[in-house]
N, C-alpha and C positions, 0 to 999 in steps of 0.2 A: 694151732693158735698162731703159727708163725705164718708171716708173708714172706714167699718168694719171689724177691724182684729186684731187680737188676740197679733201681736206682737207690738199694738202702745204704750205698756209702758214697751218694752224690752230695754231702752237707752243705757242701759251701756254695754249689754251683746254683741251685736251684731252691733249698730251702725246705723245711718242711710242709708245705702247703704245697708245692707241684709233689712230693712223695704220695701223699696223698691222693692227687689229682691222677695218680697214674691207674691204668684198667685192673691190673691186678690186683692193690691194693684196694679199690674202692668193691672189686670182687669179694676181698678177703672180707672186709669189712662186715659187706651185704649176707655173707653167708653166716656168719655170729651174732650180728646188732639187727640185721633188718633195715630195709629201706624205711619202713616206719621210723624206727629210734634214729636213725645215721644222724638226720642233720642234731640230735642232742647230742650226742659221741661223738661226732668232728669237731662240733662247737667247743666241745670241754676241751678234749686233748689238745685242741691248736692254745688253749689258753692257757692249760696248764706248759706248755714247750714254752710261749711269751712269757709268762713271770716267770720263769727258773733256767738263770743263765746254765748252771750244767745240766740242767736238763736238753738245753741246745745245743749242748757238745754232745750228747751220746747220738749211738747209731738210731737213724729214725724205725730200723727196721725193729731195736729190741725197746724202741720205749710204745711203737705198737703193740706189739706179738703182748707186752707185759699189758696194757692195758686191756686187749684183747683176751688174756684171760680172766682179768677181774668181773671184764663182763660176762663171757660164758660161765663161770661159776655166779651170777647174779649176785655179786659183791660190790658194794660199793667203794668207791677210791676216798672218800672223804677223811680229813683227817681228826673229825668230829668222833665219826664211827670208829675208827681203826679195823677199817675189815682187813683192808689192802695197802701196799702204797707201791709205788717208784721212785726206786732211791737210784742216782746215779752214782755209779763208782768207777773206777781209774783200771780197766783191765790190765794186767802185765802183757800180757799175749794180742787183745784185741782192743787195744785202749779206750774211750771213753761207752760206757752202755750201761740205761738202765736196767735193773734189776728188780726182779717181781720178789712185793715181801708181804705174805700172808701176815695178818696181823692177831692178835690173840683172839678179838672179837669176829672174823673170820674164823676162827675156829670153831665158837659157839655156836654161830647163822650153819655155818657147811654139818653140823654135828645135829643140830636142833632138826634139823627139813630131816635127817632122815625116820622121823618120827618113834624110832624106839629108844630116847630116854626119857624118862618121867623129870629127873631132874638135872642138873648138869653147872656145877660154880667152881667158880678159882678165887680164892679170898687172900688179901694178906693178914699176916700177924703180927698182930700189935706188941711193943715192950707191955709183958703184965700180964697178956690177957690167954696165954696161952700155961694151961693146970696140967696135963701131960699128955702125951701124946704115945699109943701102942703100937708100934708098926706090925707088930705080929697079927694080932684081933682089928687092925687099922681102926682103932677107935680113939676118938682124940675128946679131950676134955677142955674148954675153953670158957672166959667170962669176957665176953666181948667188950669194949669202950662202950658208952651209950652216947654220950655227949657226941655228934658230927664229927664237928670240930677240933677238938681235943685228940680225936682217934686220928682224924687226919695228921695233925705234927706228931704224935709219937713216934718214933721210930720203929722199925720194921725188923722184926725178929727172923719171921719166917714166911713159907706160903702153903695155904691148902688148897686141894684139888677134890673135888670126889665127883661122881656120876651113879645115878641110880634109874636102873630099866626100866621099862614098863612092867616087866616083869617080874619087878624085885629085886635083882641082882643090883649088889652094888662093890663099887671100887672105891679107896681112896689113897692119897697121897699125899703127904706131908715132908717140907724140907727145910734146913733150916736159912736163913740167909747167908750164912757162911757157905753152905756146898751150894748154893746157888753162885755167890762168887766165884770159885772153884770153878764150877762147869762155865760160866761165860769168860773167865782166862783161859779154860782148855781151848772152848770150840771157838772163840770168836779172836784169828790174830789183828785188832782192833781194838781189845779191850786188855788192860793189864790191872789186877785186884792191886797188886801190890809197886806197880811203877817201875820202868825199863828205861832204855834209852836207845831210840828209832834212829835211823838215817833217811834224812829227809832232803827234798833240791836246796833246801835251806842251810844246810848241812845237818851233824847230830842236835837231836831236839831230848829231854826229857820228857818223858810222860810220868808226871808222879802217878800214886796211886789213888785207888777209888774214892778212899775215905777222903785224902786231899783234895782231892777234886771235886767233892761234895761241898767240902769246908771252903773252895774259893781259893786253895794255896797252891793256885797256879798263873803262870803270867799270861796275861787276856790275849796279847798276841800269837799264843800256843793253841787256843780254843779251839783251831781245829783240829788238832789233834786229837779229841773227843766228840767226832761228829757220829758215833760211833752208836746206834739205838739204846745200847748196855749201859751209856753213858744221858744218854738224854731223857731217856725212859727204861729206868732200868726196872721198874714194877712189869710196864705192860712186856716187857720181855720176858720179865718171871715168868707171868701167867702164860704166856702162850708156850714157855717149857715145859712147866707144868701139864699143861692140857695137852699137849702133843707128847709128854713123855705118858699120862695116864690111857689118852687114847688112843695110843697107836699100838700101847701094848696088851689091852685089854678093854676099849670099846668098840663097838659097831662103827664100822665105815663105806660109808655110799662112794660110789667112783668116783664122784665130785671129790670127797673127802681125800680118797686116794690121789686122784692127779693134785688136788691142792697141796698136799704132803711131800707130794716126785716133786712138782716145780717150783715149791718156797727156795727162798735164798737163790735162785737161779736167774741166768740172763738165759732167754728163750732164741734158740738160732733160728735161720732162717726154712731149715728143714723140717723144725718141730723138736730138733734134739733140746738138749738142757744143758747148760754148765754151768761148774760154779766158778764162783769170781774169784781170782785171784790177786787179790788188792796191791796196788801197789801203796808204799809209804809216802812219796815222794810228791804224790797232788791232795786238795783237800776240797775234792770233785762231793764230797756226800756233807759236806757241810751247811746244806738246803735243806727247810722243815718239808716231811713227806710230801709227795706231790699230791693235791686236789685236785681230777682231773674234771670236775662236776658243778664246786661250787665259786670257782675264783670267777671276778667279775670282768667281765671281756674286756670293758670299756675302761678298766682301772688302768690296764698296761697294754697298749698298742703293738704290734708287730713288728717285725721289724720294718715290713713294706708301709707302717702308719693303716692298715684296713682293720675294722670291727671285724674280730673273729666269727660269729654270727653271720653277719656278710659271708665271708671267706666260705664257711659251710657251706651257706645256700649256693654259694660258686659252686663250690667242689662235688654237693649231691646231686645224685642220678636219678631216674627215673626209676624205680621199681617198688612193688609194692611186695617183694615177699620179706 
């Protein structure tokens, strides 16, 4: 999924529209999207790089390779959907580069094509509505909210997971909000349940805890200190724990499903390898809502050279029809 080419850390000289413009790259392209789809996929990515200043700081090569795979799994980048996104982050080792981030609903689509579950949900739980739950017989007993609305402001107890085969088999998973806390303090150092204190170019910063940060008891000019998903959406990251802790250790998985599993959370190199990101504290490079690389409007935010992205595609595409 990666490109190989020589100008992925020419940023300043030439821009992301000659990266693009180069044989390789428009090779790379041709061999994932198609000359058919290209000029839609050039169009989007040039626009999403113009509206999202750190988006224009990462390497051109890794906010390709990242988009490039959203499209080879047939995901879309929307942040309507939540299949995918590109989040830029601050490398310690190879400073600015986005980051491919499978999303929960990505889970679902890549889980669903492979046609052997009948069914397949992640739900949260409501204060109330959960009567008990067996993890031994995984049988759980619940009175759901009825009211929309009302379910929606309740607060969130817990989360369930389950899947059932075509074949009858079924799985499930229940956690409660607290070990979900727990697990996003272990795995994610960006997120703290209970509040630390970072060193930042700013100097030392507080990051209260989750609950205060819920409740607003923090100072607005710290905000990015919580640009952090666990923090902005910390449901849709349950779910996709959830669904990634049920099905990767007990549902069917299609290759799609597998590479989508290897390359989450990862900046894709220029070889094909994968690494994870090694964040640093000290920038506040992810504080941009996910990238849209499909539906932002060209003509809202101009380039920096002032051309309709649009334009710039039909520049930059080639003649081929496979």
């Amino acid at each position: 999924m990666a490109v190989n080419n020589s100008l992925a850390n020419r940023q300043k000289k030439g821009g992301f529209s000659l990266y693009l413009n180069s044989e390789a790259v428009k090779n790379q392209i041709n061999s994932v999207v198609g000359g058919k789809n290209g000029p839609r996929f050039i169009s989007s990515i040039i626009s999403a790089v113009n509206v999202n200043p750190a988006l224009q700081e990462c390497s051109h090569q890794s906010i390709l390779s990242a988009a490039l795979l959203g499209e080879a799994l047939k995901l879309s980048p929307s942040p309507q959907l939540g299949q995918f996104y590109m989040v830029p982050f601050n490398d310690k080792n190879k400073g600015k580069v986005a980051q491919f981030q499978l999303g929960y609903k990505g889970y679902l689509q890549l889980a669903l094509r492979s046609g052997q579950y009948r069914k397949l949900n992640v739900l949260a739980i409501k204060e109330g509505e959960l009567i008990r739950y067996d993890p031994l017989a995984e049988e759980i007993e619940v009175k759901l909210i009825e009211d929309e609305e009302e379910r929606e402001n309740t607060p969130t107890i817990g989360y369930f997971a389950f899947f059932e085969y075509m074949n009858g088999f079924r799985k499930s998973l229940y956690w409660s909000k607290n070990k979900m806390l727990l697990h996003a303090d272990r795995y994610s150092q960006a997120f703290s349940a209970a509040g630390c204190d970072v060193q930042t170019k700013y100097g030392m910063r507080h990051k209260v805890g989750y609950a205060d940060y819920v409740a607003g008891n923090f100072p607005q000019n710290d905000a990015w200190l919580y640009s952090s998903f666990w923090y902005r959406d910390f449901d849709g990251m349950a779910f996709k724990t959830m669904l990634r802790q049920l099905i990767s250790k007990w549902g069917v998985m299609s290759i799609e499903m597998i590479s989508a599993l290897d390359k989450d959370m990862t900046v894709i190199n220029a070889d094909g390898s994968v690494d994870y990101v090694e964040e640093t504290e000290t920038e506040e490079v992810a504080t941009v809502e996910p990238v849209d690389v499909q539906e932002v409007i060209p003509e809202a935010v101009p380039d920096q050279a002032g051309a309709d992205p649009e334009e710039e595609a039909e520049g930059l595409l080639w003649d081929n029809e496979g």
